[in-house]
C-alpha positions as CSV (number, residue, x, y, z in Angstrom):
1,X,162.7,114.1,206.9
2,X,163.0,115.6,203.2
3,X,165.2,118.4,202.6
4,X,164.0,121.6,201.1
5,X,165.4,120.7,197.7
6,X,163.7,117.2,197.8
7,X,160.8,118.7,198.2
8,X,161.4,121.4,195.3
9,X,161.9,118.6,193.2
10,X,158.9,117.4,194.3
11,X,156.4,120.4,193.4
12,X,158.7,120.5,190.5
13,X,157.5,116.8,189.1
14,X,153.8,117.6,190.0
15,X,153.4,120.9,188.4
16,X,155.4,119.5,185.5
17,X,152.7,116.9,185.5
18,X,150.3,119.1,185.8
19,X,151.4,121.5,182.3
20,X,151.7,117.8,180.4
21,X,148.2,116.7,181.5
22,X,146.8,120.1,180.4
23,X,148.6,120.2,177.3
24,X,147.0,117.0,176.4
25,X,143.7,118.0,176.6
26,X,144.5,121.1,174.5
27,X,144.0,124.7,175.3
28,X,141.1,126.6,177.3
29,X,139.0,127.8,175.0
30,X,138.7,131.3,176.6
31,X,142.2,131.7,175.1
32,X,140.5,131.5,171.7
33,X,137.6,133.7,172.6
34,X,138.8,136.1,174.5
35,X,136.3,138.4,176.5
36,X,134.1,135.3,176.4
37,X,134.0,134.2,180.1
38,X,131.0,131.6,179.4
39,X,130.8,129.2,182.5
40,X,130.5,126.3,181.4
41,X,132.1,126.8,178.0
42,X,129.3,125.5,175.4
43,X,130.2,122.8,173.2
44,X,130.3,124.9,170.1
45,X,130.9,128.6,170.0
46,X,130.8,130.8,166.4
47,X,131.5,134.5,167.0
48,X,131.0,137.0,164.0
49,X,131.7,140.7,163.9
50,X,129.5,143.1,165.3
51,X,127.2,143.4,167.8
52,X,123.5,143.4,169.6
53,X,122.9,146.9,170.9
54,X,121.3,146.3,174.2
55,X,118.9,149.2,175.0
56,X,115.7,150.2,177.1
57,X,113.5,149.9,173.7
58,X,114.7,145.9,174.0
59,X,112.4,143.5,175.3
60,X,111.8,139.7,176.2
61,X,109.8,137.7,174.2
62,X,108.0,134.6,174.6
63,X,107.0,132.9,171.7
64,X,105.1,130.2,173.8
65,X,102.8,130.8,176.8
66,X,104.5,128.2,178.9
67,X,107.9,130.5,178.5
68,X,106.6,133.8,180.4
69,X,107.5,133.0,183.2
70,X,111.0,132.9,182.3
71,X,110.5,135.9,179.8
72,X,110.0,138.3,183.0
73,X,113.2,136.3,184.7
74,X,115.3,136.7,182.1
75,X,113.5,140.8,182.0
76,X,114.8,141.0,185.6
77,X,118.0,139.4,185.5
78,X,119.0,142.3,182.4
79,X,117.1,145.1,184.7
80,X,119.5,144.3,187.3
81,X,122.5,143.9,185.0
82,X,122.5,146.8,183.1
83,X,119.7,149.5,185.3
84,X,117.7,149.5,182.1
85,X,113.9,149.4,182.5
86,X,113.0,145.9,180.2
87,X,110.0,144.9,179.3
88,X,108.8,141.9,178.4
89,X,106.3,141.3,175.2
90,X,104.5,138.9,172.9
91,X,105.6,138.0,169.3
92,X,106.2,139.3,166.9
93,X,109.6,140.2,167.9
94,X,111.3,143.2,166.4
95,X,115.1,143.9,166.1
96,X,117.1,144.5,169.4
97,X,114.7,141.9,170.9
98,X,115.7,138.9,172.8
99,X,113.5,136.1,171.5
100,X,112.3,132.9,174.0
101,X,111.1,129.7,172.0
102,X,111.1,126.3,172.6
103,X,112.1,123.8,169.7
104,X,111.6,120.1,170.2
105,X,113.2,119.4,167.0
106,X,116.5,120.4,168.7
107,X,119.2,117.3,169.4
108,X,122.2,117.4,170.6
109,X,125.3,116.3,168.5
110,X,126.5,113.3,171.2
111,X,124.5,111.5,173.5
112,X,124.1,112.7,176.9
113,X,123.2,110.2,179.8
114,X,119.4,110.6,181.7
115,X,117.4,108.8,184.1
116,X,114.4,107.0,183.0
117,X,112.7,105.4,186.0
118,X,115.6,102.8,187.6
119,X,117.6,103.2,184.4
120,X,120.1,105.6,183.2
121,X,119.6,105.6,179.0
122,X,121.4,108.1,176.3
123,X,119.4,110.5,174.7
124,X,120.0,113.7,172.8
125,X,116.9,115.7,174.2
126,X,118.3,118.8,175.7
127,X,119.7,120.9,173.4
128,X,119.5,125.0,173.0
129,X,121.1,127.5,170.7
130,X,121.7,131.2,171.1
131,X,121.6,133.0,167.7
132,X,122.5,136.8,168.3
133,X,122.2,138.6,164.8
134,X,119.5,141.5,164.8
135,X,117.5,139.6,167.5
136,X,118.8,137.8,170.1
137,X,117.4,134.0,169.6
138,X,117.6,131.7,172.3
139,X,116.0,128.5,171.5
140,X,116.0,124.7,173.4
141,X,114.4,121.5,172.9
142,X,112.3,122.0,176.1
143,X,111.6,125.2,179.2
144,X,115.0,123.5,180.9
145,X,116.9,124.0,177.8
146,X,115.9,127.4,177.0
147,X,116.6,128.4,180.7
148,X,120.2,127.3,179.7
149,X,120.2,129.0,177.0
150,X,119.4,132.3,178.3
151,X,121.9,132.1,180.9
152,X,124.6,131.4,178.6
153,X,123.4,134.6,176.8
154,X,123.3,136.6,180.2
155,X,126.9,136.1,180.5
156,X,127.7,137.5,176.6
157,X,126.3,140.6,177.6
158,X,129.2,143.4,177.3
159,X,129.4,147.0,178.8
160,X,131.3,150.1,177.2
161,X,131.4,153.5,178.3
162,X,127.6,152.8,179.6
163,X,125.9,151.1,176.6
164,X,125.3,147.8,176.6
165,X,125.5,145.0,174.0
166,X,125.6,140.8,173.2
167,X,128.5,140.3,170.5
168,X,126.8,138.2,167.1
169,X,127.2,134.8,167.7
170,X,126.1,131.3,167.0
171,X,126.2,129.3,170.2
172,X,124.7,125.2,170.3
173,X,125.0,123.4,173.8
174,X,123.5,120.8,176.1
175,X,124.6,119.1,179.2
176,X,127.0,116.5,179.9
177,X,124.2,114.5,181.6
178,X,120.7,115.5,182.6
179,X,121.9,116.3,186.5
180,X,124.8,117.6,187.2
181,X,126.1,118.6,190.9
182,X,129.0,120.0,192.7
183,X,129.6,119.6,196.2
184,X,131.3,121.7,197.7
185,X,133.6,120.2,200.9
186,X,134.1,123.0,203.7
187,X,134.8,121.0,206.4
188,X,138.2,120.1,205.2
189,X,139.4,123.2,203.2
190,X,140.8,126.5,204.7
191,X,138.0,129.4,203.7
């Protein structure tokens, strides 16, 4: 039987495990960016002064047919975020807008592992940026990426004293592989 200060040692040795392991790999990135809570953190993230007023003359738009259907999403998603009435509309897009568009000239800057068939292979298909100057750009290599891309742009949105806004940034990220899961094990965790 261990006595209580055997086992503060104990908890002692793994936190102090725990701060070395985490100082190894460097420090969160929110810490840099703070007011920035992107989940998960993109691979690069450039943030410039100012900011993207957010207002009811805004819209969504597509740039290609296939991304309407995500235009009006991405309309309803900021509707319910901010009680604005958004509309969604066809180019050309005019400042305050939040631009769709697909780029299949966009790569990502390190391999990411996919499924071809039986085989997993590296690629660098994938990839989106968010561009927030006097439009909001989200672009991706293909409707998946731009999907990604607008939900990392979601999150930027910022409130104050009832108006709403994205801050000007340069934003370029793709997945760690092409599926990624979490399971989630409630059978054996309090809740």
């Amino acid at each position: 039987m261990s006595t209580p200060f055997a086992r503060f040692a104990a908890i002692c040795l793994v936190f102090t495990g725990f701060l070395a392991v985490s100082a190894a790999h460097g420090a969160d990135p929110i810490d840099q960016h703070p007011g920035m809570d992107l989940i998960p953190w993109p691979k690069s993230v450039k943030i410039e002064p100012g900011e993207l007023a957010f207002t009811a003359h805004s819209r969504v738009v597509a740039t290609d047919d296939s991304l309407a259907p995500l235009a009006k999403i991405v309309a309803q998603e900021l509707a319910t975020m901010t009680g604005l009435p958004v509309q969604t509309g066809a180019a050309p897009a005019k400042p305050g807008d939040i631009v769709l568009k697909i780029d299949a000239s966009l790569k990502a800057d390190q391999s990411l592992l996919t499924v071809h068939g039986q085989d997993v292979v590296e690629t660098t298909d994938g990839a989106d940026t968010v561009q927030v100057g006097d439009q909001a750009v989200v672009s991706g290599f293909d409707y998946r990426a731009v999907c990604e891309g607008s939900a990392t742009l979601l999150q930027s949105l910022r409130q104050n004293s009832g108006q709403f806004s994205f801050p000007k940034l340069t934003i370029k990220d793709w997945p760690n592989a092409d599926y990624c899961a979490l399971m989630v094990d409630v059978a054996r965790q309090d809740h």
